[in-house]
C-alpha positions as CSV (number, residue, x, y, z in Angstrom):
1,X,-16.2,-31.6,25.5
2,X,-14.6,-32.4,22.2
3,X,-16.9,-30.3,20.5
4,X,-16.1,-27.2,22.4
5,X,-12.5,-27.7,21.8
6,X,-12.9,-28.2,18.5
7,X,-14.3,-25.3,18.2
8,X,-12.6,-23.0,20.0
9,X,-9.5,-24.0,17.8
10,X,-11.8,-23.1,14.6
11,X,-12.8,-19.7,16.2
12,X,-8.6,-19.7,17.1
13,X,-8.3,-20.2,13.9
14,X,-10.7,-17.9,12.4
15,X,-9.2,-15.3,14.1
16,X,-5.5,-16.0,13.2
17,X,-7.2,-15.4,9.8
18,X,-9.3,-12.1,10.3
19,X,-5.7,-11.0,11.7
20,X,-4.3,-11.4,8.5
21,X,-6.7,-9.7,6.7
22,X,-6.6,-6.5,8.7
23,X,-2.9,-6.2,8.3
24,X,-2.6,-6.8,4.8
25,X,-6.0,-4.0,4.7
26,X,-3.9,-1.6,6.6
27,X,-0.4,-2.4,4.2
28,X,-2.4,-2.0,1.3
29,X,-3.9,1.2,2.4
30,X,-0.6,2.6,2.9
31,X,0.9,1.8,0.0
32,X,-1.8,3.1,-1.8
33,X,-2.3,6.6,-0.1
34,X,1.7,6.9,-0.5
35,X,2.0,5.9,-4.0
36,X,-1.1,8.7,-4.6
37,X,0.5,11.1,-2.7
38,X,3.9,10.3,-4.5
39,X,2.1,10.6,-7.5
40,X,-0.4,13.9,-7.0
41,X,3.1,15.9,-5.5
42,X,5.1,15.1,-8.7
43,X,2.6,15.6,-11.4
44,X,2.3,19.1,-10.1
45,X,5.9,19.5,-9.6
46,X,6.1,18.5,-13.0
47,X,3.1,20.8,-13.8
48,X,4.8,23.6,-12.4
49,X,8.2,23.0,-13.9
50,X,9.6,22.8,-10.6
51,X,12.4,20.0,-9.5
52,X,11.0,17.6,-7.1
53,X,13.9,17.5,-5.2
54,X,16.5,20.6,-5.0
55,X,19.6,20.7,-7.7
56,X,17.5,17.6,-9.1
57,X,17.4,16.8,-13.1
58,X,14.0,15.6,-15.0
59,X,15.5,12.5,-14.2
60,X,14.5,12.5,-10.9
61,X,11.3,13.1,-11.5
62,X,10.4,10.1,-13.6
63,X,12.3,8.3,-10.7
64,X,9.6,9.8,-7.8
65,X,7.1,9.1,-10.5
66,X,7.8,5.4,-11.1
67,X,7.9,4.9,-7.5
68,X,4.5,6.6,-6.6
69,X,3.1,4.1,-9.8
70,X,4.9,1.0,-7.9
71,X,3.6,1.8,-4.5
72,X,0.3,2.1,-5.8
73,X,0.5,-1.3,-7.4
74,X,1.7,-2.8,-4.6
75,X,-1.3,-1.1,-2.2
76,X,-4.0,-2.3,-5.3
77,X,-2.4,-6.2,-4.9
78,X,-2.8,-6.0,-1.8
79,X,-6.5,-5.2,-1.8
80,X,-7.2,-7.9,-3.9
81,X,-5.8,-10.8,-2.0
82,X,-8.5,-10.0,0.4
């Protein structure tokens, strides 16, 4: 009997873990697809020499571009802690 509790609490366990895997999986992936996204839409705003936001300066567009680079740090880091 001990045994089979024992191990249910290790599978309990186990699965408290496998839990925490998925959701950091599924942060990480969305960081990362929205930090490419971010990134892909103002390079070719930039490319284009079009604002990425209306009545918006070149300032703005290293702004959307630091935070595309950020997110997509943040979405790698999460990938490795798996």
């Amino acid at each position: 009997m001990a045994a089979s509790g024992a191990r249910r609490a290790h599978d309990a366990q186990r699965g408290d873990e496998d839990g925490k895997r998925t959701g950091v999986l599924r942060h990480g992936m969305v960081f990362a697809l929205f930090g490419a996204g971010l990134l892909l839409w103002s390079a070719r705003c930039v490319m284009r020499n079009v604002p990425v936001a209306q009545h918006a300066g070149p300032v703005a567009a290293v702004i959307v571009t630091a935070c595309g680079a950020i997110s997509l740090l943040v979405g790698v880091w999460c990938f490795l802690r798996v």
